[in-house]
C-alpha positions in Angstrom: -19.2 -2.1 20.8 -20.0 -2.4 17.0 -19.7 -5.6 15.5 -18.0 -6.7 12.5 -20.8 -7.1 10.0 -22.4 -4.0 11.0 -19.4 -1.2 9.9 -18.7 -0.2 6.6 -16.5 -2.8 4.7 -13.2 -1.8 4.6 -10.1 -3.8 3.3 -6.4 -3.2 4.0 -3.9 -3.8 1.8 -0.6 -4.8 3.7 2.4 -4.7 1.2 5.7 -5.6 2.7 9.4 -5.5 0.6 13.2 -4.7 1.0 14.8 -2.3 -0.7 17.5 -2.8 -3.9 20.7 -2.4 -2.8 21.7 1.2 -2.7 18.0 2.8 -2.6 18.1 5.1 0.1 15.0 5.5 2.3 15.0 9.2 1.1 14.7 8.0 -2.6 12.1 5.4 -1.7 9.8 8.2 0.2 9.9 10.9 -2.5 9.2 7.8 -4.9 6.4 6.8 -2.8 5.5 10.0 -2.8 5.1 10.1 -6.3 2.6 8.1 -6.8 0.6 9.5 -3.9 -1.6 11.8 -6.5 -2.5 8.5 -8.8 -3.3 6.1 -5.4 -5.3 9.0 -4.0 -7.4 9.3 -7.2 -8.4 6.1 -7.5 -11.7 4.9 -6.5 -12.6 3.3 -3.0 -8.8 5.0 -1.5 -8.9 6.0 2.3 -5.6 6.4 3.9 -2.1 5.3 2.9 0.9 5.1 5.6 4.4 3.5 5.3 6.7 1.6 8.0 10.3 0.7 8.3 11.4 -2.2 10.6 14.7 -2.3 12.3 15.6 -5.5 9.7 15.0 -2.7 6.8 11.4 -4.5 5.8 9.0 -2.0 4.8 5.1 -2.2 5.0 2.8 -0.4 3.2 -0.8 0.0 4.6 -3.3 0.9 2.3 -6.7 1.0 3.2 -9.5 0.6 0.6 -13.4 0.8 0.9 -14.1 -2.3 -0.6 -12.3 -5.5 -2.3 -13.0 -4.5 -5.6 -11.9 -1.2 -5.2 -8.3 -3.0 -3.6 -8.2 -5.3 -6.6 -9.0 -2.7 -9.1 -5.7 -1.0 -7.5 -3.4 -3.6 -7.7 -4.1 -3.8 -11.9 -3.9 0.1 -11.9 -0.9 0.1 -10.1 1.9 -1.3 -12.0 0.5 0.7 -14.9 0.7 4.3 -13.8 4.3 6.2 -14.9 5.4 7.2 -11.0 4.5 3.9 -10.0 6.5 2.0 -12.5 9.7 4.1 -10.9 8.5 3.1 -7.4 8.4 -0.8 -8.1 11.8 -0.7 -9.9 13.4 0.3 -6.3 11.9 -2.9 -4.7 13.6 -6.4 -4.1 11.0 -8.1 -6.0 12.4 -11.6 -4.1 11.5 -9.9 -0.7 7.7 -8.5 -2.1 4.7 -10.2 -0.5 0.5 -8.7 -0.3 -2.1 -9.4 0.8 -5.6 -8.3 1.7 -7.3 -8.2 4.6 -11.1 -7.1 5.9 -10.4 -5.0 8.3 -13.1 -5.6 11.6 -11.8 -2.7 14.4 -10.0 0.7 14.1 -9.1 3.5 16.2 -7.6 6.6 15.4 
């Protein structure tokens, strides 16, 4: 088994939210979407995937080669034109992310 310290950092960014009232999940995922030619351009980007609990919370899993390549996305983010569209369909009151160093995978 590898350990932690000796696999490539990589940091996941774990974004959870509700959706405004009357945003379809079909709106949300060709919004998402969107922006997927922006995130994938950025520097440090590995893989993106979204989830949908039963409760209607959705998580966003982006995973990042480094922090400051994670950070550097967050201030990018908010500024890019599809993005803007994106964030305007989220319950900002329900928004929470965070960070994390991820230590195992397995695809």
């Amino acid at each position: 088994m590898t350990s932690p310290s000796s696999t490539p950092e990589t940091i996941v960014e774990i974004v959870t939210f509700k959706l405004n009232a009357g945003v379809s999940d079909q709106d949300y995922l060709a919004a998402s979407q969107a922006t997927q030619t922006f995130v994938r351009a950025l520097p440090g980007f590995r893989s993106r995937s979204l989830s949908k609990s039963k409760d209607g919370t959705w998580t966003d899993y982006v995973k990042w080669s480094d922090m400051a390549s994670a950070q550097a996305a967050t201030e990018a983010f908010p500024k890019n034109e599809a993005a803007m569209a994106l964030i305007q369909l989220i319950d900002a009151s329900t928004l929470s992310m965070r960070h994390d160093q991820c230590l195992w995978s397995s695809s």
